[in-house]
C-alpha positions as a printed NumPy array, in Angstrom:
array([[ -4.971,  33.127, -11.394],
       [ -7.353,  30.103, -11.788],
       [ -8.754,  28.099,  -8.996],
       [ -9.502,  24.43 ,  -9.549],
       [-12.038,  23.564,  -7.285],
       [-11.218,  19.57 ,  -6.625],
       [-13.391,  17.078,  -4.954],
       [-12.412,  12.983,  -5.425],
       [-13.793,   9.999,  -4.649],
       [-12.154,   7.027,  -3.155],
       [-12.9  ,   3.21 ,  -2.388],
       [-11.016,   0.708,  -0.095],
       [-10.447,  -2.664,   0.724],
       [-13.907,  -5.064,   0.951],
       [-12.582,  -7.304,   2.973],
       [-11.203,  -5.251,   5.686],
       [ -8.285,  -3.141,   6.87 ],
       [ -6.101,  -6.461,   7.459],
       [ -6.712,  -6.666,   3.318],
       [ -5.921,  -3.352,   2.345],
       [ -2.526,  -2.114,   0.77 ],
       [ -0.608,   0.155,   3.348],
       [  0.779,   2.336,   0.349],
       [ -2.432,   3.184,  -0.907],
       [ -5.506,   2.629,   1.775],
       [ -8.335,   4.654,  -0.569],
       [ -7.848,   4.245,  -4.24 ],
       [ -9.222,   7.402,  -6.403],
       [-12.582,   6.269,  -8.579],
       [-13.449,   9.864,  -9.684],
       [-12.128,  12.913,  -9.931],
       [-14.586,  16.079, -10.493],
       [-13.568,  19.496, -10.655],
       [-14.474,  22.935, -11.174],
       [-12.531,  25.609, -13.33 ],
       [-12.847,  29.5  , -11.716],
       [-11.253,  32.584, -12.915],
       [-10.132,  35.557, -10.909],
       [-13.513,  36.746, -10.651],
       [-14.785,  33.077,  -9.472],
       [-16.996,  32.374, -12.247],
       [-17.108,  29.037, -13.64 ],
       [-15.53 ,  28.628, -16.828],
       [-14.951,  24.978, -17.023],
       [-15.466,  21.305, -15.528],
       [-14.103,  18.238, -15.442],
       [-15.18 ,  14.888, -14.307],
       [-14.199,  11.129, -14.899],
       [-14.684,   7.665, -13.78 ],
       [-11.314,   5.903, -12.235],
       [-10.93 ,   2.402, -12.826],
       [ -9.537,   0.75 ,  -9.644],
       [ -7.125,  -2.077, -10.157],
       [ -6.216,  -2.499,  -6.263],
       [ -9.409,  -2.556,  -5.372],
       [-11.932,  -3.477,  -7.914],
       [-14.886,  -4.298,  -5.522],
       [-16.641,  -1.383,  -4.622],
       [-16.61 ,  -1.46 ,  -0.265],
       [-20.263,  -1.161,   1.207],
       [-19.613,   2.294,   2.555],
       [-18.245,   3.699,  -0.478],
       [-21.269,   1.846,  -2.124],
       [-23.462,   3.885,  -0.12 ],
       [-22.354,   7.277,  -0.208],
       [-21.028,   7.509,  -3.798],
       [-23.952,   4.993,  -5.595],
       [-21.353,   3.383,  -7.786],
       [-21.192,  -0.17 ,  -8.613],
       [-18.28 ,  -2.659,  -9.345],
       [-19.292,  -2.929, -12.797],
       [-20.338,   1.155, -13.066],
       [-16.137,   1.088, -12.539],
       [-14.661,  -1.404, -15.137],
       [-15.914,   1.605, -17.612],
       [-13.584,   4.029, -16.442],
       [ -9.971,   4.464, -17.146],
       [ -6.933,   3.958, -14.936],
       [ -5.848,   6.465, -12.908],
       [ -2.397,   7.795, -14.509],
       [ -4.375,   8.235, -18.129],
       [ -7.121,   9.943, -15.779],
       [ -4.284,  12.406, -14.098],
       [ -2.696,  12.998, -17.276],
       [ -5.762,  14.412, -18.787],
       [ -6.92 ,  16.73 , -15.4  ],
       [ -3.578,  18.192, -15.357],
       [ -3.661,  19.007, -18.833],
       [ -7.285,  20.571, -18.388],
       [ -6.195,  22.707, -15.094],
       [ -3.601,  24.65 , -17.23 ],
       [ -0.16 ,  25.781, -17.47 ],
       [ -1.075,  29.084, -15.484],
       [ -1.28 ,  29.876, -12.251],
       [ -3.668,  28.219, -10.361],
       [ -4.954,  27.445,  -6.837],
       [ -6.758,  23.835,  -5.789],
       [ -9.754,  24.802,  -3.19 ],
       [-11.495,  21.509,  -1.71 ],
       [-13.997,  21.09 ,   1.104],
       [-11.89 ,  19.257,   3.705],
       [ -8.519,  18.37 ,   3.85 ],
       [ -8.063,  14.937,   2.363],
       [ -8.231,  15.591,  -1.463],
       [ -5.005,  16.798,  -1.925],
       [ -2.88 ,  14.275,   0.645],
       [ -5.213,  11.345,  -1.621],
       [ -4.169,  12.38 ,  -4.594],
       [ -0.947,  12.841,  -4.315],
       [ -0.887,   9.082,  -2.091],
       [ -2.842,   7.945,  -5.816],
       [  0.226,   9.65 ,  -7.581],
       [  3.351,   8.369,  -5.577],
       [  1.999,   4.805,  -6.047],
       [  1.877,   4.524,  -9.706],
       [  5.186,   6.751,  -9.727],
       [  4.046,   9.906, -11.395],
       [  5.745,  13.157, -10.695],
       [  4.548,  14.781,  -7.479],
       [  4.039,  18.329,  -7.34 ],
       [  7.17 ,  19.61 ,  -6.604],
       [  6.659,  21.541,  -2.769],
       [  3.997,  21.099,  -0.484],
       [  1.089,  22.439,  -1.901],
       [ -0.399,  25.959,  -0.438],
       [ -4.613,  25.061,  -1.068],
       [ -8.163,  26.855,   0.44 ],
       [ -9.904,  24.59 ,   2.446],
       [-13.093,  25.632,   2.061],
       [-15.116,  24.067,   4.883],
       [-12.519,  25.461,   6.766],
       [-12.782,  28.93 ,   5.659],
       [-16.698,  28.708,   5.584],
       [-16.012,  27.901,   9.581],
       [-13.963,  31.341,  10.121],
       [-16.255,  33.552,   8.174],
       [-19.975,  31.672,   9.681],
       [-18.616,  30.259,  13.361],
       [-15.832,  29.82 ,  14.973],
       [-12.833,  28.533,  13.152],
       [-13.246,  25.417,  15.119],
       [-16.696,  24.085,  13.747],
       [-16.544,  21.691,  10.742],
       [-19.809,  21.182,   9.381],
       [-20.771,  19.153,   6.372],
       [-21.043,  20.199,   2.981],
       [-24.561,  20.178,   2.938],
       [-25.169,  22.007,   5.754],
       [-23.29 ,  25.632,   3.73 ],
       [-25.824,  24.76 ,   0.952],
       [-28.255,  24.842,   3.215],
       [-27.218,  27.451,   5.172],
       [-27.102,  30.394,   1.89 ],
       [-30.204,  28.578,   0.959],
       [-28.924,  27.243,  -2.218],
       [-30.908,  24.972,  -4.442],
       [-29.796,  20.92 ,  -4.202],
       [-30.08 ,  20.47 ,  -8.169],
       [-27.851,  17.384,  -8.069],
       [-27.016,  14.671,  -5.448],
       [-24.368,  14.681,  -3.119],
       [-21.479,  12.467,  -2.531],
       [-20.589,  12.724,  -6.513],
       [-17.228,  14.276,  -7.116],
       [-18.62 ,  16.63 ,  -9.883],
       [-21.415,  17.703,  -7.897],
       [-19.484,  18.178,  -4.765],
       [-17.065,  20.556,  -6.625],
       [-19.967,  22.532,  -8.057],
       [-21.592,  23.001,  -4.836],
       [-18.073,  23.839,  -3.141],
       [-17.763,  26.925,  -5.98 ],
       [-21.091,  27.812,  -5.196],
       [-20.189,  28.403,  -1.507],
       [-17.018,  30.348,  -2.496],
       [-19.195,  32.872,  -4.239],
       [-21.62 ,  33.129,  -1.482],
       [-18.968,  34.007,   0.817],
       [-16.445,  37.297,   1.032],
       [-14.051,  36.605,  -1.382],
       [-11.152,  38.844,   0.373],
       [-12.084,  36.24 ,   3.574],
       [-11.184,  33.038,   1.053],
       [ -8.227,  34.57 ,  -0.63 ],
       [ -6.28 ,  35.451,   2.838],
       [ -6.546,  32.282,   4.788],
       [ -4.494,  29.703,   2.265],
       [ -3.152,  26.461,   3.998],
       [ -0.726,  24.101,   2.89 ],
       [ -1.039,  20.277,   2.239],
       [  1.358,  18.211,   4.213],
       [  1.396,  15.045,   2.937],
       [  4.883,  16.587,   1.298],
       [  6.976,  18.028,   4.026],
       [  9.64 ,  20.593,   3.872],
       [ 12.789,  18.547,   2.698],
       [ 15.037,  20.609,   4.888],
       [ 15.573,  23.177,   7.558],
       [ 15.598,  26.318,   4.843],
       [ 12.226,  24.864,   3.156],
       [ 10.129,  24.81 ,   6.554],
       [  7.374,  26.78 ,   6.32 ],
       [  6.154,  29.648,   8.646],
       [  2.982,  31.514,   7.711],
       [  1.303,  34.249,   9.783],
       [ -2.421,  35.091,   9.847],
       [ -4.058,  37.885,  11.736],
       [ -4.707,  35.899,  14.856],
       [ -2.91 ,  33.348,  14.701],
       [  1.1  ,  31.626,  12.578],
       [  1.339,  27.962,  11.834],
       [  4.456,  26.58 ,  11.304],
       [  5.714,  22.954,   9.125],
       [  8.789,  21.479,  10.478],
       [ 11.676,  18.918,   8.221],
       [ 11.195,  15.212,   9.16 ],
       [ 13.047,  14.203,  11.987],
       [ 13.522,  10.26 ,  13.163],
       [ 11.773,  10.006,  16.055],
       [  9.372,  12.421,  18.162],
       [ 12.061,  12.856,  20.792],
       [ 14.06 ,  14.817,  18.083],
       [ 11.281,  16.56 ,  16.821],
       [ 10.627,  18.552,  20.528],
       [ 14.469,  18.765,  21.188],
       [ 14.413,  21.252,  17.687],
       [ 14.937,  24.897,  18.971],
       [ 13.021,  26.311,  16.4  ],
       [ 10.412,  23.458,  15.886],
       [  9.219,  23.827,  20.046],
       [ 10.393,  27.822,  19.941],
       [  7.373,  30.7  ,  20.417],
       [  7.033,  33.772,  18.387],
       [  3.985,  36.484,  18.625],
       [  1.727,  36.208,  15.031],
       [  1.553,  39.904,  15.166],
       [  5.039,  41.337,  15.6  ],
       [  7.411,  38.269,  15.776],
       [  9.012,  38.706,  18.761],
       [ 10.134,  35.579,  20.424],
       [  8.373,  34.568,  23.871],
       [  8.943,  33.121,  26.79 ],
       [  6.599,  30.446,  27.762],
       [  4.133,  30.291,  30.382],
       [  3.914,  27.05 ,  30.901],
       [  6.211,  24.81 ,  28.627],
       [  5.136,  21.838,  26.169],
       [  3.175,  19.22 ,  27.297],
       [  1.39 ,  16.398,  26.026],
       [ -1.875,  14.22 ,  27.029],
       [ -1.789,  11.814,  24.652],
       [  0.677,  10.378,  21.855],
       [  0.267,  13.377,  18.824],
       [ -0.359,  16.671,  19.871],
       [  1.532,  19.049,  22.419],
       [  0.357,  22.11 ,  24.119],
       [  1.987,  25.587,  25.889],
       [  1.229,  28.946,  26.726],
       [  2.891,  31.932,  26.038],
       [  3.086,  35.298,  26.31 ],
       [  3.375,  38.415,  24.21 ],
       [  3.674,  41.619,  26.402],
       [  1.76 ,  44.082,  23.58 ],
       [ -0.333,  40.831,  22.077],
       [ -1.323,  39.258,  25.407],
       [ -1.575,  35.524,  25.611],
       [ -0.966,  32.55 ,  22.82 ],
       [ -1.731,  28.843,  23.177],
       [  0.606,  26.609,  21.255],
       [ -0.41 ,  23.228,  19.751],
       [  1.9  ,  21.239,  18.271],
       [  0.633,  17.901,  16.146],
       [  2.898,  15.116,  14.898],
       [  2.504,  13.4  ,  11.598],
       [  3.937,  10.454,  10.65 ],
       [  5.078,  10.182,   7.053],
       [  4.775,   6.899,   4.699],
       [  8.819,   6.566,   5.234],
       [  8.784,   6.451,   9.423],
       [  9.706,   9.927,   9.627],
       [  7.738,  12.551,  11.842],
       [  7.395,  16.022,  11.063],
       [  5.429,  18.579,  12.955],
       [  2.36 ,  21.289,  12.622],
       [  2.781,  23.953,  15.155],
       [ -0.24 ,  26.654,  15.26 ],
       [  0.173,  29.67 ,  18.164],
       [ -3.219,  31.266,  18.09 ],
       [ -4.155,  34.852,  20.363],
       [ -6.35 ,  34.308,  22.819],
       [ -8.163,  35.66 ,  25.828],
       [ -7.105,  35.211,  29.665],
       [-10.276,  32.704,  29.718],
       [ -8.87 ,  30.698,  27.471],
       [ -5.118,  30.737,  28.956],
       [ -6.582,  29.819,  32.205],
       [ -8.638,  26.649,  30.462],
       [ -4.998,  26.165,  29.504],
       [ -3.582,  25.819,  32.544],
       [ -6.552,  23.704,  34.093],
       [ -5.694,  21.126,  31.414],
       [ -1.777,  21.271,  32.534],
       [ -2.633,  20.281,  36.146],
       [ -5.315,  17.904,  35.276],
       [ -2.225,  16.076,  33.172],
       [ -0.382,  16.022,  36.462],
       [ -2.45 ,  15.079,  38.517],
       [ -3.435,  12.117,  36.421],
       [  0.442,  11.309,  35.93 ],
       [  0.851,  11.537,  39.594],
       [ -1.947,   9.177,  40.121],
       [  0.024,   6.932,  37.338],
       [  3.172,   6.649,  38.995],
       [  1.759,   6.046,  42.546],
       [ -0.622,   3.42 ,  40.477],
       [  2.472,   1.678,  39.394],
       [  4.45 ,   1.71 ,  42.551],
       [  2.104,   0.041,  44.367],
       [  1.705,  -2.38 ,  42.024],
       [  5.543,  -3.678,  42.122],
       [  5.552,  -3.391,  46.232]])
């Protein structure tokens, strides 16, 4: 097994979101990656410029961070010649993509379906490294910057940030800093393709906690009338729960219970829904352990909700008296 440690770099529209192409809102203009084996030693790189044809003016921001110019870019080549030539270089074998942060993967793929190349063919199971570097340092919860790990196992900044090569050489260094065992066992998955069907949705357990990836549905409403998309199960021994207090919501994405396993103790649910480029919605469910602390935080937040919808609908009836 290989592991392709991937970082990109993406502009948008100068002139402003009202300019910008919904299909493709941050355009790849380099791709940088690192090669590991088994062992995680670096035994190859790859890096190359990405000519943008959507949008050729390099945005201040992206200016900024990444240090390229509009006329650094015209050198480059276009992005399908680029793609062609990195998945050539990451290999026939097996091999794993690791990236600090979840956008790489969704942005490449976003690159890929616009200029019609073949997407990979499931949703792709990745490390997220900052992620990972937030389970094994704090508290799972924590993202920090990239900078911040180098800093942290007192690495030496030999190149600059905010360059997709050097990103993905500092993101390998950090993997070999940390407990590789610790990497290996806490895998995500990329959603930006979602299961096609009830038999492809995906249900992974951890030690402490399962997440779960749902089909598309049409609307929302559909999504939390699914019995197994709003259902409960323990991480540890899959028993199905009964909930302590049952789904809500305080604002438009993300959903929240409590349940309760009678060997595992308590579990707070969190569902968040995704909307795909097509108008479909699809959801991530995560049911985590926790302590009785925690539950009770839970059930602070449920009445707060009520209270502030009861306030809401006595708000509005006055208004129409």
């Amino acid at each position: 097994m290989n592991y392709i440690v991937l970082d990109l770099e993406w502009n948008q529209s100068a002139h402003g979101k009202n300019r910008e192409l919904k299909a493709l809102p941050f355009e790849i203009i380099e791709i940088g990656a690192i090669k590991l084996n088994n062992d995680f030693q670096i035994v190859d790189r790859f890096q190359s410029i990405v000519r943008p044809v959507i949008y050729p003016q390099m945005h201040y921001i992206s200016r900024e961070i990444t240090g390229f110019t509009t006329a650094e870019l015209k050198n480059g080549e276009k992005f399908p010649k680029v793609l062609e030539r990195f998945m050539k270089w990451c290999g026939k074998e097996d091999f794993r993509f690791c990236t600090w942060g979840p956008l790489d993967l969704t942005e490449l793929q976003r690159n890929m379906k616009y200029y019609h190349l073949p997407l990979f063919p499931t949703p792709v199971f990745f490390y997220d490294i900052q992620e990972i570097f937030s389970i094994a340092i704090h508290d799972g919860a924590t993202r920090r910057s990239l900078e911040y790990a180098v800093e942290y196992f007192k690495l030496k900044k030999e190149i600059k940030f905010h360059r997709a090569m050097s990103d993905a050489y500092y993101t390998a260094l950090i993997m070999n800093c940390m407990d590789k065992d610790v990497i290996l066992k806490n895998y995500t998955i990329d959603t930006y393709q979602r299961p096609k069907n009830s038999r492809d949705e995906i249900c992974i357990s951890y030690e402490d906690h399962s997440k779960y990836i749902s089909r598309a549905f049409p609307s929302k409403a559909e999504a939390m009338e699914d019995r197994e998309a709003v259902s409960t199960k323990c991480c540890k021994c899959g028993r199905r729960l009964r909930k302590k207090i049952r789904w809500f919501s305080d604002n438009s994405k993300n959903y929240y219970c409590l349940a309760f396993c009678p060997d595992h103790g308590f579990l707070a649910g969190k569902i968040h829904i995704k909307k795909t480029d097509d108008e479909f919605y699809f959801m991530i469910k995560e049911l985590r352990l926790i302590k009785k602390a925690e539950a009770d935080l839970i059930y602070e937040k449920r009445n707060e909700f009520r209270r502030k919808r009861r306030l809401k609908r006595s708000q509005n009836a006055s208004s129409h008296q």
